[in-house]
C-alpha positions in Angstrom: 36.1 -76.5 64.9 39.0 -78.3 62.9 36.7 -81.6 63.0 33.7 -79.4 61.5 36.1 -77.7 58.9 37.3 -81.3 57.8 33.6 -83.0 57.8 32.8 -79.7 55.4 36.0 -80.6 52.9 34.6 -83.9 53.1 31.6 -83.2 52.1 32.6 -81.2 49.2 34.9 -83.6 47.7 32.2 -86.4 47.6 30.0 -83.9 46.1 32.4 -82.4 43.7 33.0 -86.9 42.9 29.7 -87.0 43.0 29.2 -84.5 39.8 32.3 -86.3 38.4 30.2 -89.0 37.7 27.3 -87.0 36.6 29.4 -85.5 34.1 30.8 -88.7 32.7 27.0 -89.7 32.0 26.2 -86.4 30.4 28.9 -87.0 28.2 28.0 -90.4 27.3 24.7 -89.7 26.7 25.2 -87.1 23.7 27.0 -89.8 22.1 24.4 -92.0 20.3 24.7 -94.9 18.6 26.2 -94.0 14.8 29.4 -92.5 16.5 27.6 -88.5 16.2 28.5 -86.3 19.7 25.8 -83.9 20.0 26.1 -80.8 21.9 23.1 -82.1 24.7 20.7 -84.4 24.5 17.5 -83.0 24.0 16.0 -86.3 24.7 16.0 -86.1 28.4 12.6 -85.9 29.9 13.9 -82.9 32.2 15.2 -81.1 28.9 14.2 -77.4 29.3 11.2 -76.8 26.9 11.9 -73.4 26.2 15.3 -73.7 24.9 17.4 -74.3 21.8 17.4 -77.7 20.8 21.1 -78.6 20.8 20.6 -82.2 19.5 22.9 -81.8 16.8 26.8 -82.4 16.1 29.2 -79.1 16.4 32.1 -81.1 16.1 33.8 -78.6 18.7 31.9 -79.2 21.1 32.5 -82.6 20.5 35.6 -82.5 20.4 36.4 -81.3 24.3 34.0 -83.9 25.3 36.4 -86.3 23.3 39.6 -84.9 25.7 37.7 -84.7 28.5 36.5 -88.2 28.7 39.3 -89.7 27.0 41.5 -88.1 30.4 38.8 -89.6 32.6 39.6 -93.2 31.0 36.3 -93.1 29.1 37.4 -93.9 26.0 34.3 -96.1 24.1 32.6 -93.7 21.9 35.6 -91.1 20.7 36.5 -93.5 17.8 33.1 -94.1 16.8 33.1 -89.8 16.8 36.0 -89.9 14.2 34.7 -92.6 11.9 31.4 -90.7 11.6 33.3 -87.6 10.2 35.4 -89.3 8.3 32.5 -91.2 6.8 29.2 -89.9 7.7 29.5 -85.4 8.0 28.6 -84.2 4.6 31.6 -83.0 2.0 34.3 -83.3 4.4 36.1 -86.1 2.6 35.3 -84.0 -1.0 36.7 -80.6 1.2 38.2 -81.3 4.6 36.2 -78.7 5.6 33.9 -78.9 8.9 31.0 -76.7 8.9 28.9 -75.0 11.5 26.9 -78.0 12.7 25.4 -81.3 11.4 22.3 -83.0 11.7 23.0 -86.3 13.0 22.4 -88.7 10.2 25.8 -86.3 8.7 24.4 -83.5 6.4 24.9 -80.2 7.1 22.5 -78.2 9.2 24.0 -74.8 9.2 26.9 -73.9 6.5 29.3 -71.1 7.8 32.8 -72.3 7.8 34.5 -72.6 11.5 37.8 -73.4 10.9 38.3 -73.7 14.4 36.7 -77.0 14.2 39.0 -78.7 12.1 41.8 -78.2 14.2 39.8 -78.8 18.0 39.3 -82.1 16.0 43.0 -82.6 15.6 44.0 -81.8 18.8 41.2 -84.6 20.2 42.4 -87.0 17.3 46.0 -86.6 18.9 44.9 -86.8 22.3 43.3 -90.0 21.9 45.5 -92.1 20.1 48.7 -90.4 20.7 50.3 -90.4 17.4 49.7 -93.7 16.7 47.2 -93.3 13.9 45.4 -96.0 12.5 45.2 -96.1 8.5 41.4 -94.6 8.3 42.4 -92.0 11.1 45.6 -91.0 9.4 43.2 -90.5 6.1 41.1 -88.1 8.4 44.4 -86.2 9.9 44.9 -85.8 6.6 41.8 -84.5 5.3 41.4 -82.1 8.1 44.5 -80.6 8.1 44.8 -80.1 4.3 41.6 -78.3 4.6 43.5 -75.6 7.0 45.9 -75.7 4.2 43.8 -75.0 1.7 42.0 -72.2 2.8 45.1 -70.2 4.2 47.2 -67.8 2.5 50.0 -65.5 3.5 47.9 -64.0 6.7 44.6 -64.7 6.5 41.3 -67.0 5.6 40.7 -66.9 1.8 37.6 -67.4 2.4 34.2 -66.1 4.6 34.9 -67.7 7.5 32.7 -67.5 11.2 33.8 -67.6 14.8 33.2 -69.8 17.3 30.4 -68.1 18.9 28.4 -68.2 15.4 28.1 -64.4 15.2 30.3 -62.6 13.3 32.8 -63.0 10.1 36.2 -62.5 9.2 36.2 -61.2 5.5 38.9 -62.3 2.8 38.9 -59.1 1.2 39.9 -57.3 4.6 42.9 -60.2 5.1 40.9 -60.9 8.7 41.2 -63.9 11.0 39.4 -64.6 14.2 42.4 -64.9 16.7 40.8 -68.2 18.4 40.3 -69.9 14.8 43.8 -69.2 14.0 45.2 -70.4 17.1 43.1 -73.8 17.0 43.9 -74.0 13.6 48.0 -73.8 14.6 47.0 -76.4 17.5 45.7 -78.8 15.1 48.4 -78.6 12.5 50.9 -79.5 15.3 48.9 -82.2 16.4 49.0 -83.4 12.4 52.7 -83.2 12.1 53.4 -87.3 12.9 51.4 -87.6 9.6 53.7 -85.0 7.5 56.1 -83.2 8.9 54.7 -80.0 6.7 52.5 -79.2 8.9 54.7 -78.0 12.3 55.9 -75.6 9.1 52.7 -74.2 8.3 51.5 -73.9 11.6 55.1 -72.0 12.9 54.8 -69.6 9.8 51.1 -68.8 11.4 51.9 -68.7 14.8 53.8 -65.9 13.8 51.2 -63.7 11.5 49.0 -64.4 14.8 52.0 -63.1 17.1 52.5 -60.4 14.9 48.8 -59.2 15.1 48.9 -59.4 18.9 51.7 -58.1 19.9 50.2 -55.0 22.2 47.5 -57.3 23.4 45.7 -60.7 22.4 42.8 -59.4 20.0 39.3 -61.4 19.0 39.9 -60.3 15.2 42.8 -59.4 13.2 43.0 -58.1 9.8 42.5 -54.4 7.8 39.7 -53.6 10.5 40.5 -55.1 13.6 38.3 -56.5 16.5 39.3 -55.2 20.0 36.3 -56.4 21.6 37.6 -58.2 25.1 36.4 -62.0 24.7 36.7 -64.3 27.5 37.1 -67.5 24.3 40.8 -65.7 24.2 41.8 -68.1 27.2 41.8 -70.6 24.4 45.3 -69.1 23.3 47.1 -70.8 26.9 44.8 -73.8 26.8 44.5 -75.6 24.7 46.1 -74.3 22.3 49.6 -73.2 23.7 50.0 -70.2 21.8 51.2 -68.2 24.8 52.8 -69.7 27.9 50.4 -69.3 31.1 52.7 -66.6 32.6 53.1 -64.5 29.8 52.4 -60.7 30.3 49.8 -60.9 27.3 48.0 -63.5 29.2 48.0 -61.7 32.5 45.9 -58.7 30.4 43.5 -60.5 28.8 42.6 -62.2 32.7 43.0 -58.5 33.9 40.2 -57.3 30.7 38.1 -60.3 31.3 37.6 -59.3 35.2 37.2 -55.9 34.6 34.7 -56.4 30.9 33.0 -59.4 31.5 32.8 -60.7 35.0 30.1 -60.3 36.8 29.1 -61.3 40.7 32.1 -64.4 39.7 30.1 -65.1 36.8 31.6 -64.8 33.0 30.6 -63.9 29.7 31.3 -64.1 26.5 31.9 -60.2 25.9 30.5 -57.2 26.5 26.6 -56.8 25.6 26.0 -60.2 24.6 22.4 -61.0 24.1 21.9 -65.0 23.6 20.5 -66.5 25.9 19.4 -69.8 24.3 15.3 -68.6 24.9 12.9 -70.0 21.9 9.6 -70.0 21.6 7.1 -69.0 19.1 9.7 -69.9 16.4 11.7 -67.2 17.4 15.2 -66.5 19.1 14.3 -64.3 21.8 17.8 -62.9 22.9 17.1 -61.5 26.0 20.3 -61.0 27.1 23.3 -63.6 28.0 24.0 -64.7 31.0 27.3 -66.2 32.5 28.8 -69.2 31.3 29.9 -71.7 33.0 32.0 -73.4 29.9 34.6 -69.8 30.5 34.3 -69.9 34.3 35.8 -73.5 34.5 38.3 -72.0 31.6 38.8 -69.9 34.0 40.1 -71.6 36.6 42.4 -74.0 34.4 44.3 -71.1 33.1 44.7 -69.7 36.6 45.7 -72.9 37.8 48.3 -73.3 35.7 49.2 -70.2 36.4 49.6 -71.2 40.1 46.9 -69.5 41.3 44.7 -72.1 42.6 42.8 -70.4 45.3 41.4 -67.9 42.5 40.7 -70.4 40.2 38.9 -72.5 43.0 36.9 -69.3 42.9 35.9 -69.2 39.6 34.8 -72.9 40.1 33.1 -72.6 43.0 30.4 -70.1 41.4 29.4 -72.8 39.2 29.0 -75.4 41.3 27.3 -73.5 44.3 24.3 -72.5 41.7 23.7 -75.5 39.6 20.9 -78.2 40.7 20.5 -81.4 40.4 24.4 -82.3 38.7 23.2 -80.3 35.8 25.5 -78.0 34.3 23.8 -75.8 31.7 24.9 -73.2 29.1 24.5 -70.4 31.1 23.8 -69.4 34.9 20.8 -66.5 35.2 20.4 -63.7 37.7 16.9 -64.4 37.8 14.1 -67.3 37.7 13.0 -65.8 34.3 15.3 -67.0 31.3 16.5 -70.9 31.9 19.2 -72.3 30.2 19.8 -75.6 28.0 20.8 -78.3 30.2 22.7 -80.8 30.5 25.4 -78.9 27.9 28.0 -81.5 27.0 30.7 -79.1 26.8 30.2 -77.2 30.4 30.9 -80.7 31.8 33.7 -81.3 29.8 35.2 -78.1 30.9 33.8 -78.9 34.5 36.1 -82.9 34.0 38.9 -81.4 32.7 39.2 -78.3 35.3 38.6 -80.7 37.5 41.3 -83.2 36.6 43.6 -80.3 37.1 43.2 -79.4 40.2 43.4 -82.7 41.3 46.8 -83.1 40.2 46.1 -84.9 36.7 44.2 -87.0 38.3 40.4 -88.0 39.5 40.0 -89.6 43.2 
C-alpha cells in the first residue's frame, strides 16, 4: 500500500511538472513579436470557435503573466511588454493612463479607464527589475504612477472609472472607488517609490481612505452608495497587493463569504449571479451564465497557503487540475458539455505558475 501511495504522488508531481511546462509555453505564446502580451492566443488551431476572441492586450492580464514567468526564470519577453506601453499603447505617454484593452499594433480597443492596470503594471515593473530601473523604464514608472496621481483626490477617482471585471462603475460625483482598483493602485505606488519617494506618501494616505471604508468588512465598492456584493477578486487585497496581512480577521471573512456566496462543488466565481460566460456567436454575447474560474480557485489556494493552510489550498487546486484536458487551463470550468470556455487563458496559467511556485517552497522542481 505505501509503495502504491508513493507511485500515485509520483505520478502527480510529474504531471503537475508536466503542466509547469505547458504553462510556461502558454505564456510565451501570447507574447508576440512587437513586445504586446495578449490575454490568449486565438491563433491556436484548437482555439474554441465559439468563444471571445481574447487576442488583444489587457495590460493586467499581462501583467501577472509578467510575475509569473519572470519567478519561473522566464524572463525574454517582459521588457519587450514595457517598451510597447511605453512606446506603442495609445495616449499613455500624453496621459499615463491605461485603458480597458488594446489592439495589438497599440490603439485602444475599448476605452473605460481601469486604474487597476496602472498599478498591476508597477508591481510587474518592480518585480522584474527590482528597483534597478533603466532610464526609459524609469520614464514609464513615472508616467504610470503620475497617472494614479492625477486622477485621485481626497478619497476617491475623479473620474468614471471601471473595475476589473469590465462591468460596473465607480462614479466621481458619488466619491466611489472599486476596493481592488484602489488597493492595486497603493501596490503600484509603493512599487514606484525608488523613483520618487512621493509616492510611499500618496499611497499610505490611501491605504488609509481604503482602511477606513472597510473597516467592518473588505467591500467591492466604496463611496456615497456602497457595493456589498461578496467578490472573490477581494483576495487581491492579501496578494498581491499587501493591503491586509494573510491572518488578519478581515481576511478570514471574506474566505468565510467567498465559501459560503460563491463556491460551488470546489469551484469559484466571481460573485453571486454572474452571467459571462465567454459564449459568442451570431455577433452576440450570449451570457448564459458563469461558470467557475480557475484564475480565483488558484488565488485561492495562495492566500490559504500563506495562511498555513496548505491542505485546503491543495484543495482548491486540485479542482482545477482534476477537470482540465490536455494542459489547457481555460477561463472558466462548466458543469456541463454545453457552454466551453476560452482556452488556453494566459492569466489562469500564471495564477496556476505562481500558486504553484508557492507550494513548492518558492521554488519549481
Amino acid at each position: 500500500m505505501g509503495d502504491q501511495r508513493r507511485e500515485k504522488a509520483g505520478t502527480a508531481a510529474m504531471e503537475d511538472q508536466g503542466l509547469v511546462n505547458a504553462s510556461l509555453r502558454v505564456l510565451r505564446g501570447c507574447a508576440v513579436q512587437n513586445g504586446a502580451i495578449v490575454a490568449a492566443d486565438s491563433d491556436l488551431p484548437d482555439y474554441p470557435r465559439q468563444v471571445q476572441d481574447y487576442r488583444y492586450v489587457w495590460p493586467r492580464d499581462a501583467s501577472f503573466m509578467c510575475v509569473a514567468a519572470n519567478r519561473a526564470g522566464l524572463r525574454d519577453f517582459q521588457e519587450g511588454f514595457f517598451h510597447w506601453l511605453l512606446y506603442r499603447a495609445e495616449g499613455v505617454r500624453e496621459s499615463g493612463l491605461l485603458f480597458q484593452n488594446y489592439h495589438v499594433n497599440g490603439p485602444k480597443r475599448w476605452l473605460a479607464l481601469q486604474i487597476d492596470q496602472n498599478g498591476s503594471v508597477l508591481w510587474a515593473i518592480a518585480d522584474f527589475y527590482r528597483e534597478d530601473f533603466p532610464t526609459a523604464i524609469r520614464d514609464l514608472v513615472k508616467l504610470l504612477a503620475d497617472g494614479i496621481v492625477s486622477v485621485w483626490k481626497e478619497g476617491f477617482f475623479t473620474t468614471l472609472t471601471q473595475d476589473l471585471w469590465e462591468e460596473r462603475y465607480a462614479y466621481p460625483e458619488l466619491k466611489q472607488f472599486h476596493t481592488y482598483s484602489l488597493a492595486a493602485c497603493i501596490k503600484g505606488l509603493r512599487c514606484a517609490a525608488p523613483v520618487a519617494p512621493v509616492y510611499a506618501e500618496r499611497a499610505a494616505a490611501m491605504e488609509r481612505t481604503l482602511k477606513k471604508a472597510n473597516r467592518k468588512g473588505i467591500i467591492r465598492t466604496a463611496g456615497r452608495l456602497r457595493d456589498e456584493t461578496c467578490d472573490a477578486s477581494l483576495l487581491g487585497l492579501v496578494w498581491p497587493f499587501g493591503i491586509y496581512e494573510p491572518d488578519d480577521p478581515l481576511v478570514e471573512k471574506l474566505i468565510g463569504d467567498i465559501e459560503r456566496f460563491l463556491v460551488g462543488k470546489g469551484g469559484i466565481r466571481r460573485y453571486p449571479l454572474d452571467a459571462y460566460d465567454g459564449h459568442r456567436r451570431y455577433g452576440i454575447d450570449a451570457r448564459r451564465g458563469g461558470g467557475a474560474w480557475p484564475v480565483l480557485n488558484f488565488w485561492m489556494a495562495l492566500v490559504l497557503s500563506l495562511r498555513g493552510e496548505r491542505n485546503r489550498a491543495r484543495v482548491y487546486a486540485d479542482h482545477v487540475l482534476n477537470r482540465i484536458r490536455a494542459d489547457r487551463i481555460p477561463e472558466q470550468l462548466f458543469p456541463n458539455r454545453i457552454q466551453e470556455a476560452v482556452s488556453p487563458l494566459g492569466w489562469s496559467h500564471a495564477m496556476y505558475l505562481l500558486y504553484r511556485m508557492l507550494a513548492d517552497g518558492g521554488k519549481f522542481t
